[in-house]
DSSP file (Angstrom, degrees, kcal/mol; ACC not computed):
  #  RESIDUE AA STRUCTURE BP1 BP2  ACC     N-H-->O    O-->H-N    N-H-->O    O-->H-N    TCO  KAPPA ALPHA  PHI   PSI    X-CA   Y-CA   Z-CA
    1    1 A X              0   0    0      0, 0.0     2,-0.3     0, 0.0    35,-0.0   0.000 360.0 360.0 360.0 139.6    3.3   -2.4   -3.5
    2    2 A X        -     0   0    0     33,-0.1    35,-0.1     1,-0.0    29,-0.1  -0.766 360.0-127.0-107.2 141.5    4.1    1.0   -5.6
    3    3 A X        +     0   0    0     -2,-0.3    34,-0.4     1,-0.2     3,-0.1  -0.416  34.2 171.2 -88.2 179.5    1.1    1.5   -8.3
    4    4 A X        +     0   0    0      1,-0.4    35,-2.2    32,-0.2     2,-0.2   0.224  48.1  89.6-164.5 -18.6    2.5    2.0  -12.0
    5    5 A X  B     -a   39   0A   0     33,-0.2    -1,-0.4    35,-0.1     2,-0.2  -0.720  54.6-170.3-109.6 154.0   -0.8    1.9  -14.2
    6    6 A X        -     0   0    0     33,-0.6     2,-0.7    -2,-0.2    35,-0.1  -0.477  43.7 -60.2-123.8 172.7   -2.7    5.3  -14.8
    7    7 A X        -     0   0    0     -2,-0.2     5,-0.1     1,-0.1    17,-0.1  -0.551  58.2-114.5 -53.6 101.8   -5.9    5.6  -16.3
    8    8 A X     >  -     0   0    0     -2,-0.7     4,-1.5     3,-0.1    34,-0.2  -0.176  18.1-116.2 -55.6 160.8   -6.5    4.4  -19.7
    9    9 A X  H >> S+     0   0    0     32,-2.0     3,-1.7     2,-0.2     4,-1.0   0.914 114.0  49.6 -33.6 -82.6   -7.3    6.3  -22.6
   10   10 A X  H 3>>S+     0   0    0      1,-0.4     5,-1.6     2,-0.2     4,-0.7   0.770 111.0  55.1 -73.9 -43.6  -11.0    4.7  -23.2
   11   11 A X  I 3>>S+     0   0    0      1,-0.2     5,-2.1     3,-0.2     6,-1.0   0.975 117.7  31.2 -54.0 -46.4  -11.9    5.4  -19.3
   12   12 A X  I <<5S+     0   0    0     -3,-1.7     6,-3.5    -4,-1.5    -2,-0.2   0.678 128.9  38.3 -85.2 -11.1  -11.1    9.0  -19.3
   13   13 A X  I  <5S+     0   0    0     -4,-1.0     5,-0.3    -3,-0.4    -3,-0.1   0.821 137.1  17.4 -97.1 -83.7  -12.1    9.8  -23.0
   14   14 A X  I  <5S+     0   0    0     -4,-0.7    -3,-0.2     2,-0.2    -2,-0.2   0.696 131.7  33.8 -32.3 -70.2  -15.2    7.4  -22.8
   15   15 A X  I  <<S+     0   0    0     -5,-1.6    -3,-0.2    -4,-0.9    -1,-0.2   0.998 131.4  29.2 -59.8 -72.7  -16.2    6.5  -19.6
   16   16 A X  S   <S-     0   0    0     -5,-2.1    -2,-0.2     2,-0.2    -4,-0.2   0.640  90.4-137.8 -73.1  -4.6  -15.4    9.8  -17.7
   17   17 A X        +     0   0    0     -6,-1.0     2,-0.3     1,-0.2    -4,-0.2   0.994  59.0 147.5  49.3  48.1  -16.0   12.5  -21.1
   18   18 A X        +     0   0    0     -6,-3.5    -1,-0.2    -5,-0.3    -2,-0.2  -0.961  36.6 166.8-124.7 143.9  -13.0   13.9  -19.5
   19   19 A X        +     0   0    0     -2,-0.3     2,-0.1    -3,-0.1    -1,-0.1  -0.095  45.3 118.4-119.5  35.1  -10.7   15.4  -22.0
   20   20 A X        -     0   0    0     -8,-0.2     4,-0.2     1,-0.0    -2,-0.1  -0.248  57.7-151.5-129.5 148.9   -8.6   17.2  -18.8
   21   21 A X  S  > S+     0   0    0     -2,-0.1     4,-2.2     2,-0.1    -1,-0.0   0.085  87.3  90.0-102.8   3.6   -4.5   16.3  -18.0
   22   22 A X  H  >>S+     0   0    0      2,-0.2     4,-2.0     3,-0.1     5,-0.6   0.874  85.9  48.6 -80.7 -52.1   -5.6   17.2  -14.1
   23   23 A X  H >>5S+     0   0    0      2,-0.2     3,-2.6     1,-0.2     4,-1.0   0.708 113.5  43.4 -36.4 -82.0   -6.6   13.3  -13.7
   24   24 A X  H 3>5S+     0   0    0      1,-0.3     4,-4.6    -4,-0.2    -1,-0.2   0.751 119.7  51.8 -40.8 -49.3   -2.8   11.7  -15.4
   25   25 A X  H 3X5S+     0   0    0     -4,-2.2     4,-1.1     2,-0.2    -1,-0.3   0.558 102.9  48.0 -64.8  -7.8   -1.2   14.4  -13.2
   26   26 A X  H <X5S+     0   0    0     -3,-2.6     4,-4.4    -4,-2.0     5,-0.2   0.825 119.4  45.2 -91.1 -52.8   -2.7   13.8  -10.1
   27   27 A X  H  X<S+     0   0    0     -4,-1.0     4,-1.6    -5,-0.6     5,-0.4   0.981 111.4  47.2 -63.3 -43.0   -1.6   10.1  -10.9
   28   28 A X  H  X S+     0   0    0     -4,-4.6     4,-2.8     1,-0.3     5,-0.5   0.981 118.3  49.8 -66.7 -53.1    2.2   10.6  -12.3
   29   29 A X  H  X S+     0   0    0     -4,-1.1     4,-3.1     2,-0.2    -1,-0.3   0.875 110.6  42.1 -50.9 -41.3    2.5   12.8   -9.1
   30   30 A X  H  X S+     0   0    0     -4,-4.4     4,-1.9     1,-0.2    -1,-0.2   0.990 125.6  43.5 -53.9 -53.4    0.9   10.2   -6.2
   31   31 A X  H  <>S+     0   0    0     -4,-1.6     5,-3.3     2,-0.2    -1,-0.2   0.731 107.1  51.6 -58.2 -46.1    3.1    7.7   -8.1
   32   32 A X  H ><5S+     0   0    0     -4,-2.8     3,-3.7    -5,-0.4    -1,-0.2   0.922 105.7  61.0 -59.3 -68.0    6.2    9.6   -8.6
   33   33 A X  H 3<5S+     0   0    0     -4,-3.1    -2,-0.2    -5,-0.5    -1,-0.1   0.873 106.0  46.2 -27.6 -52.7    6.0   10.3   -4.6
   34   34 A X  T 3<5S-     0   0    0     -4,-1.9    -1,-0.3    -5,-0.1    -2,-0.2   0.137 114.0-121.8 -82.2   9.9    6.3    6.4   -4.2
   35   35 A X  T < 5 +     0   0    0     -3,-3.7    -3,-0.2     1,-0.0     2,-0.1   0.931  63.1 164.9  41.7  63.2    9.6    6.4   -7.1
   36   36 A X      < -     0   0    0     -5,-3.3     2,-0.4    -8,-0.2   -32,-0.2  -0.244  48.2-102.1 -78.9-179.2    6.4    3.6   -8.9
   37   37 A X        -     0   0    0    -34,-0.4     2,-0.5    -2,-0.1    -1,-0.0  -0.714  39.9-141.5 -98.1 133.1    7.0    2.8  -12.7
   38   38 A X        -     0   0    0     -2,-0.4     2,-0.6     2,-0.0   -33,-0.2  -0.934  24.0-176.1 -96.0 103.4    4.5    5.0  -14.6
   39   39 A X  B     -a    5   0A   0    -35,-2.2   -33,-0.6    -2,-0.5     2,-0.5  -0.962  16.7-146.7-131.5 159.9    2.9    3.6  -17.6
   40   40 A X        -     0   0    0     -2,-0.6     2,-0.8   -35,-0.2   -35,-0.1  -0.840   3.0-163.7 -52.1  64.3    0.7    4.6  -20.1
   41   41 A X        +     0   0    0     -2,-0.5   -32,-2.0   -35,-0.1     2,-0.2  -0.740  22.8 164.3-101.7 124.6   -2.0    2.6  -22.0
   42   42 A X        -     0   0    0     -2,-0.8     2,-1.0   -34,-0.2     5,-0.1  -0.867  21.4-166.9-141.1 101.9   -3.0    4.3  -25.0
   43   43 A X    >   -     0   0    0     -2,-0.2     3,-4.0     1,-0.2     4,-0.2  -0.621  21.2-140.2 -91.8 111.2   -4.8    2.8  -27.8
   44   44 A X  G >  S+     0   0    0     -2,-1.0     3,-0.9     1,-0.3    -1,-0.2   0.552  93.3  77.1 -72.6   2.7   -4.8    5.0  -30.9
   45   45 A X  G >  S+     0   0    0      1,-0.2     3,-0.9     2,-0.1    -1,-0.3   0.668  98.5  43.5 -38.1 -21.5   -8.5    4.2  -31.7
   46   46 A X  G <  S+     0   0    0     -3,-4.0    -1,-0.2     1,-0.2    -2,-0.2   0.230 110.9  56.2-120.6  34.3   -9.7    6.6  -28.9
   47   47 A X  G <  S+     0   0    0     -3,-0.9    -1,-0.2    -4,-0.2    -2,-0.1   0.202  75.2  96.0-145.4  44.8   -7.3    9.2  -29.9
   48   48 A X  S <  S+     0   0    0     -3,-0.9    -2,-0.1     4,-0.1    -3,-0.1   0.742  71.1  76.9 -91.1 -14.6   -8.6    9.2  -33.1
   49   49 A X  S  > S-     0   0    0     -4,-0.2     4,-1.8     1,-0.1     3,-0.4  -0.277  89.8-109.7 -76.9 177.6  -10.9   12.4  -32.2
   50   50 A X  H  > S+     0   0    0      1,-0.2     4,-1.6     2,-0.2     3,-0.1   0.896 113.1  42.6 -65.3 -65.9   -9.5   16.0  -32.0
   51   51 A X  H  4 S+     0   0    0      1,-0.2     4,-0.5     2,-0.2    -1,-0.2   0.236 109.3  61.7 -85.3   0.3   -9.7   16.6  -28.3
   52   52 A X  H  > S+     0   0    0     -3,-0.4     4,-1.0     2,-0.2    -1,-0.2   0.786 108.0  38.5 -80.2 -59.5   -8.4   13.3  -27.6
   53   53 A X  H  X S+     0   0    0     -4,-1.8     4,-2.6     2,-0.2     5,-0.4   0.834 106.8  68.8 -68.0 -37.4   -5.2   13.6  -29.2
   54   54 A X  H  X S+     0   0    0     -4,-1.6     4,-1.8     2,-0.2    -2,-0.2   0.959 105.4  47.2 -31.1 -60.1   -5.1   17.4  -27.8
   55   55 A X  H  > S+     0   0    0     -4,-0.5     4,-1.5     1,-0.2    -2,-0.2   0.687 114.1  41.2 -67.6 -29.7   -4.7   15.7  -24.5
   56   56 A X  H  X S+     0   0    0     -4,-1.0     4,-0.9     2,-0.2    -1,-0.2   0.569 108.0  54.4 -92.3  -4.9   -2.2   13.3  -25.2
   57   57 A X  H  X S+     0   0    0     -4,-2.6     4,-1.6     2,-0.2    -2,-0.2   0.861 110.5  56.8 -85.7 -27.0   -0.1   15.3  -27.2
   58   58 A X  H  X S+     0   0    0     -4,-1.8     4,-1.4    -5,-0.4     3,-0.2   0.953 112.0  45.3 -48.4 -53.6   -0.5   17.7  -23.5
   59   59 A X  H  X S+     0   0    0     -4,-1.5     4,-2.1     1,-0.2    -1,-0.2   0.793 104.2  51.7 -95.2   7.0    0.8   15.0  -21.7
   60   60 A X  H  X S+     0   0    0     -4,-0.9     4,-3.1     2,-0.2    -2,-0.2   0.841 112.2  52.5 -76.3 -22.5    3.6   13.8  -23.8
   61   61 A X  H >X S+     0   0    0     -4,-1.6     4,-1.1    -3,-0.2     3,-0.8   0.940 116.0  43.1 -75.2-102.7    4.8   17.9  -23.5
   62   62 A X  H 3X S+     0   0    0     -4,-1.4     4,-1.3     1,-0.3     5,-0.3   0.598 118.0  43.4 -49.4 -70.4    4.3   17.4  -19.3
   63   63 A X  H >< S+     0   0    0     -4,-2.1     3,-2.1     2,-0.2     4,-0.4   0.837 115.0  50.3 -47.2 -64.5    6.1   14.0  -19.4
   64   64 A X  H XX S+     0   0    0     -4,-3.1     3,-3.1    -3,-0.8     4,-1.3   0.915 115.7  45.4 -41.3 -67.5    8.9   15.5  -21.9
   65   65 A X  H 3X S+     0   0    0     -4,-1.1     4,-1.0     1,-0.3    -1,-0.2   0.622 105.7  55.2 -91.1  19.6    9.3   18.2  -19.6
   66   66 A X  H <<>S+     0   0    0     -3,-2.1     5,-1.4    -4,-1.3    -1,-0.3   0.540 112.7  45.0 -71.9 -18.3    9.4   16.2  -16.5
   67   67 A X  H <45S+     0   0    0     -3,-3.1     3,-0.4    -4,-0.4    -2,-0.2   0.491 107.7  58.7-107.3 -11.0   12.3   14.2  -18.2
   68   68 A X  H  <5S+     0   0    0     -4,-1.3    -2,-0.1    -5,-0.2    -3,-0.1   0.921 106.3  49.0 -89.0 -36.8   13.8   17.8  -19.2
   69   69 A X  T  <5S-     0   0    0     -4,-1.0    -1,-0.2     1,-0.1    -2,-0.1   0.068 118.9-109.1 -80.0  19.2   13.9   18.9  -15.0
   70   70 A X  T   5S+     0   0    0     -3,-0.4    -3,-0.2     2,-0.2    -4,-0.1   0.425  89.4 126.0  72.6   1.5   15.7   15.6  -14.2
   71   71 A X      < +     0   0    0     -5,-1.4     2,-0.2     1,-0.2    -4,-0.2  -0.235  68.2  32.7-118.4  31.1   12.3   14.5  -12.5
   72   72 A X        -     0   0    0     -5,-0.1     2,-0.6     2,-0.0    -2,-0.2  -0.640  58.3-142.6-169.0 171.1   12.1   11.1  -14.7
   73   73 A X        -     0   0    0     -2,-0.2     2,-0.5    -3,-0.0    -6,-0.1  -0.814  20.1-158.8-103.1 134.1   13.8    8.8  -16.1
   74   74 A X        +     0   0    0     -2,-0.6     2,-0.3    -7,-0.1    -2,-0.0  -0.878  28.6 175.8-120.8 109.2   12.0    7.6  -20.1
   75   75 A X        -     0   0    0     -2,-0.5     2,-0.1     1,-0.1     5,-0.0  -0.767  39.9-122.6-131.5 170.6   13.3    4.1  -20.7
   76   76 A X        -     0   0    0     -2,-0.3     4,-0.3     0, 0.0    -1,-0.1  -0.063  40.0-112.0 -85.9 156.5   12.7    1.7  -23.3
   77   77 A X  S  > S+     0   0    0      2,-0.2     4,-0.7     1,-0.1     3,-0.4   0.573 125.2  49.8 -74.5  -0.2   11.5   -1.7  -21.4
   78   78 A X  H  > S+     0   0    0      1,-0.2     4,-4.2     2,-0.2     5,-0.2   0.873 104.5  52.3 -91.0 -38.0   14.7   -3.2  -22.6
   79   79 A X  H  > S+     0   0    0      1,-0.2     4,-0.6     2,-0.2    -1,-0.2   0.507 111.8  47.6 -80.3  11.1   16.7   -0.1  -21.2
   80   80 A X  H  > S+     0   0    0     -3,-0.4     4,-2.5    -4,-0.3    -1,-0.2   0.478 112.9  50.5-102.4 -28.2   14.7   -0.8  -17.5
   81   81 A X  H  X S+     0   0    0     -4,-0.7     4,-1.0     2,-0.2     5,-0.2   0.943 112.8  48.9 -71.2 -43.6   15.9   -5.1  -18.1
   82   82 A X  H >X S+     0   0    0     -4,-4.2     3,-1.1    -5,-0.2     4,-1.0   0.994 108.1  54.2 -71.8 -45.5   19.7   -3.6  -18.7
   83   83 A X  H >X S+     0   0    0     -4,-0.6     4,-1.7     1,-0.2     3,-0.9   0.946 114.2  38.1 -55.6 -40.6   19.3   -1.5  -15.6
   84   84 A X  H 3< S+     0   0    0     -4,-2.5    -1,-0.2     1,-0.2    -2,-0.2   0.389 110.7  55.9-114.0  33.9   18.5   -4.5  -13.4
   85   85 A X  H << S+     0   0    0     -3,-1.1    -1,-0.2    -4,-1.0    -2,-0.2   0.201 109.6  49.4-105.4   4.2   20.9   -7.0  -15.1
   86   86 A X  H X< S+     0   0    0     -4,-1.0     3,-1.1    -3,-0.9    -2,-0.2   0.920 114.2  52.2 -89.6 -56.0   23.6   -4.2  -14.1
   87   87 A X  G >< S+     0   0    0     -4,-1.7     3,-0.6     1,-0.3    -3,-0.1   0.692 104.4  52.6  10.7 -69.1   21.8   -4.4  -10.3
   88   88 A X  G 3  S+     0   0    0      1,-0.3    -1,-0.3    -5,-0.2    -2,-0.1   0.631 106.5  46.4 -85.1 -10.6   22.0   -7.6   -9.9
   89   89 A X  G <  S+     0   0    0     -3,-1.1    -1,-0.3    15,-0.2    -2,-0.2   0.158  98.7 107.7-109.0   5.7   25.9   -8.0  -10.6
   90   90 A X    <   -     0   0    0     -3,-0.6     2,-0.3    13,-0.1    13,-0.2  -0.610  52.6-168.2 -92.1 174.5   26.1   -4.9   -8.2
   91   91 A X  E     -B  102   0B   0     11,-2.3    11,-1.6    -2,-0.2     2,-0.8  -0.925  17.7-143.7-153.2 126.4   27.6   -5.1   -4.4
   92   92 A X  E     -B  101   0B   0     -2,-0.3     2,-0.3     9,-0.2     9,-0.2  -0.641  31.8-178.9-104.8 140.9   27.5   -2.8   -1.7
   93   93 A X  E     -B  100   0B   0      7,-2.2     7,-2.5    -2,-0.8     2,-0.3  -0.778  25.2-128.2-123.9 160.7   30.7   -3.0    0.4
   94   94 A X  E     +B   99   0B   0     -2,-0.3     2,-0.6     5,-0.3     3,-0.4  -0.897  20.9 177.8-115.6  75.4   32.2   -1.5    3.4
   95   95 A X        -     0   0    0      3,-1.4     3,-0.3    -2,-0.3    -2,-0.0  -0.836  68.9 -21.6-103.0 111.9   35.2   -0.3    3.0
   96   96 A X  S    S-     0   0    0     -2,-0.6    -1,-0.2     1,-0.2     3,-0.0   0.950 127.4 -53.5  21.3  68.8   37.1    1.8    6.8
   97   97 A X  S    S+     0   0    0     -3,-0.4     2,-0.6     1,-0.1    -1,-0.2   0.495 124.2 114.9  89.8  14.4   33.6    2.1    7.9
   98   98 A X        -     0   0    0     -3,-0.3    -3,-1.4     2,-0.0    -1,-0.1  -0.836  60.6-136.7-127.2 109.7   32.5    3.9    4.7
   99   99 A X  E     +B   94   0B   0     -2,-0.6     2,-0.3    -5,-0.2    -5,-0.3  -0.335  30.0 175.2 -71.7 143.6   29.6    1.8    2.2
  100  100 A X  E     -B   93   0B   0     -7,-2.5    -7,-2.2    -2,-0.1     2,-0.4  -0.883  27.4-122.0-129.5 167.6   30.5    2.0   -1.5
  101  101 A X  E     -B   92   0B   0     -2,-0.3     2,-0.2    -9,-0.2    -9,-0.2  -1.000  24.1-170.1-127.7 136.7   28.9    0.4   -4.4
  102  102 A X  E     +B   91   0B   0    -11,-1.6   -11,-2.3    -2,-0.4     2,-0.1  -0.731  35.0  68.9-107.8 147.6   30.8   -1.8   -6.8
  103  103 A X  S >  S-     0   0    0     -2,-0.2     3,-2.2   -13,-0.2   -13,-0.1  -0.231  85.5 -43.8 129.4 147.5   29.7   -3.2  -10.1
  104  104 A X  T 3  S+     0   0    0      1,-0.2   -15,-0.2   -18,-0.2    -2,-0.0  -0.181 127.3  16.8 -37.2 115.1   28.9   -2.5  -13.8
  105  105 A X  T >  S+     0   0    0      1,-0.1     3,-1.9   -19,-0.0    -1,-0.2   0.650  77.5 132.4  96.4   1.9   26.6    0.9  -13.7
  106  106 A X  T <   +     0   0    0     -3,-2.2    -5,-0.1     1,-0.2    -2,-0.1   0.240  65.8  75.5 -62.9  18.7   27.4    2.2   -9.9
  107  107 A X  T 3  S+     0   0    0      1,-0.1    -1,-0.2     3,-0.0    -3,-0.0   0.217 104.8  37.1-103.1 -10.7   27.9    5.4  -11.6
  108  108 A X  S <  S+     0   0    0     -3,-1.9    -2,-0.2   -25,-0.0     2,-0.1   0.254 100.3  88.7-123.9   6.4   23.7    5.2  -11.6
  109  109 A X        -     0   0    0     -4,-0.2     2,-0.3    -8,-0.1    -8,-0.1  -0.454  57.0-166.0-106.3 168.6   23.1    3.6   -8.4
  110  110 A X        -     0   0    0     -2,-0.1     2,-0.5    17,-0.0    17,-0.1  -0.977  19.9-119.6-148.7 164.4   22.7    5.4   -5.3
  111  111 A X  E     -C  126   0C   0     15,-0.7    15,-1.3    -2,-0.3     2,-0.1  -0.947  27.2-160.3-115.1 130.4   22.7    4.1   -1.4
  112  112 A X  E     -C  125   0C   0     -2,-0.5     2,-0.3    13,-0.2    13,-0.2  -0.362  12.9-146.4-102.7 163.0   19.6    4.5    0.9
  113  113 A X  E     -C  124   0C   0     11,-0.7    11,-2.5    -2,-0.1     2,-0.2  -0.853  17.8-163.4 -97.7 133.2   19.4    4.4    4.4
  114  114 A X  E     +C  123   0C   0     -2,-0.3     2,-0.3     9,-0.2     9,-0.2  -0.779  15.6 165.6-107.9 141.3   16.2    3.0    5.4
  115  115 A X  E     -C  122   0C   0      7,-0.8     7,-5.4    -2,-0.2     2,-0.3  -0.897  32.3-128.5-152.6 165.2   14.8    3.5    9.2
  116  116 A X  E     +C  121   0C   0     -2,-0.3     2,-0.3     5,-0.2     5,-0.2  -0.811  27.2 174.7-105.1 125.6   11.4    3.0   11.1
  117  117 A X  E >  S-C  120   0C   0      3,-2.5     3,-0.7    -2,-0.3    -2,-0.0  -0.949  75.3 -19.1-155.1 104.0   10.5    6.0   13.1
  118  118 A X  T 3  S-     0   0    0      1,-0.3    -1,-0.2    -2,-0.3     3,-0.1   0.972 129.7 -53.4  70.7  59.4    6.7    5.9   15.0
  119  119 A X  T 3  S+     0   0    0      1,-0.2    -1,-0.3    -3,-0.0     2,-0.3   0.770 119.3 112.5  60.8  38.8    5.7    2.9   12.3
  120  120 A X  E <   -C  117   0C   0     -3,-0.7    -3,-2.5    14,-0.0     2,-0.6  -0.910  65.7-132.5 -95.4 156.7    6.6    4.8    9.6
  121  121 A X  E     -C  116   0C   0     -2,-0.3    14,-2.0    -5,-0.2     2,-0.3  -0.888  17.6-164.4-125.6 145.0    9.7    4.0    7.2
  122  122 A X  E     -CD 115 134C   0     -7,-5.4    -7,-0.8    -2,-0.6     2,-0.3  -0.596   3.5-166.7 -98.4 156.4   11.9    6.7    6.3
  123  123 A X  E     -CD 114 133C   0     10,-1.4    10,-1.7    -2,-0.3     2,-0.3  -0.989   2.4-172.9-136.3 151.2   14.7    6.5    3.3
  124  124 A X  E     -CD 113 132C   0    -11,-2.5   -11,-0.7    -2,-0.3     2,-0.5  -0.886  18.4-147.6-128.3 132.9   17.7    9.2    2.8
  125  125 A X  E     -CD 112 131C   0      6,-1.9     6,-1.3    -2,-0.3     2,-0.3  -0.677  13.1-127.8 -91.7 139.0   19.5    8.6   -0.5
  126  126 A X  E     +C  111   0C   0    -15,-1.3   -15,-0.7    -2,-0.5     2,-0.2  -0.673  51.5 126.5 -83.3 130.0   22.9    9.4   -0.4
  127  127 A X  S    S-     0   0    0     -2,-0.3     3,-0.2   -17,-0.1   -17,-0.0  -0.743  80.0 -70.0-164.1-161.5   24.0   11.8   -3.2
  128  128 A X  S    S+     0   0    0      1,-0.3     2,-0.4    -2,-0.2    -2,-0.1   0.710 135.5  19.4 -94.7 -15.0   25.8   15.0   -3.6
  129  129 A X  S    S-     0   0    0     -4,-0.1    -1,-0.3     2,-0.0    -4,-0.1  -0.923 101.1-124.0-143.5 118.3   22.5   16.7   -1.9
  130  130 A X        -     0   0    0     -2,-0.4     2,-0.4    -3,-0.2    -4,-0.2  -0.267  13.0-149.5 -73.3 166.9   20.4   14.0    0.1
  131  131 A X  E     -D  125   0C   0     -6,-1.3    -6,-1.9     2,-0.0     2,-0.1  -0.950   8.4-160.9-133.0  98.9   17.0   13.4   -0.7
  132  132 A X  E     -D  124   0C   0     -2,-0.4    -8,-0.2    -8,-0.2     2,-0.2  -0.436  15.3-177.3 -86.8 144.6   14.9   12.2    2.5
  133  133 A X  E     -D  123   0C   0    -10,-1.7   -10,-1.4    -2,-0.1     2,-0.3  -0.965  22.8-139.7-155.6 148.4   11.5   10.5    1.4
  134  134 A X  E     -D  122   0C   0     -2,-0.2   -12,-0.2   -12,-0.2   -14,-0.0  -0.861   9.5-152.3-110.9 152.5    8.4    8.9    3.8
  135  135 A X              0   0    0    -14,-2.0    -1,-0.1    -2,-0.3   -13,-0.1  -0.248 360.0 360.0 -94.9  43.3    7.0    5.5    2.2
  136  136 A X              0   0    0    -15,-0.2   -14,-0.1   -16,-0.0    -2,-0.1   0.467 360.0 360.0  42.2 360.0    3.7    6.4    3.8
């Protein structure tokens, strides 16, 4: 299972009396490693103080310029439902010994090779420079 939830607001303002961006980064990175969903719950009662909103406006500036280095994607929930009603009408085919992907939106898709190596699983995604990843 790939985690997706971060801290809320009210634990880290509230709970912890941490007004720090080290916590949310620690998470988008563990999370990011595993290619998880990141979201955000953020309730503007506890970012009605100064140093509260300081902190989220810090990490919408680190998320923005995560999305500026190609290193996420920030969609809409509708625009993550369009990606996997495009998905699901895709098909990966073989064509003289070479896999391709067919279907509305292969132009976003990529093809993994998956393998199991000392009980670990390994992925390389195929792209114009592959990207090897461990799922821990």
């Amino acid at each position: 299972m790939k985690p997706t939830a971060t801290t809320h607001d009210y634990s880290l303002f509230i709970i912890l009396r941490s007004y720090l961006l080290e916590l949310w980064q620690k998470q988008i990175e563990l999370i990011t490693q595993k290619h998880g969903l990141i979201t955000f719950i953020v309730h503007p009662d506890y970012i009605i103080e100064k140093r509260a909103r300081d902190t989220y406006q810090t990490l919408l500036e680190y998320i923005a310029r995560m999305r500026s280095d190609g290193k996420a994607w920030i969609a809409l929930p509708r625009e993550v439902a369009d990606w996997w009603r495009q998905r699901r009408q895709m098909k990966l085919v073989r064509d003289n010994g070479v896999w391709r992907i067919e279907g509305p939106g292969k132009e976003r898709a990529r093809i993994a090779y998956a393998a199991v190596d000392g009980g670990k699983i390994s992925c390389e995604i195929e792209s114009s420079g592959k990207q090897a990843f461990d799922f821990g």
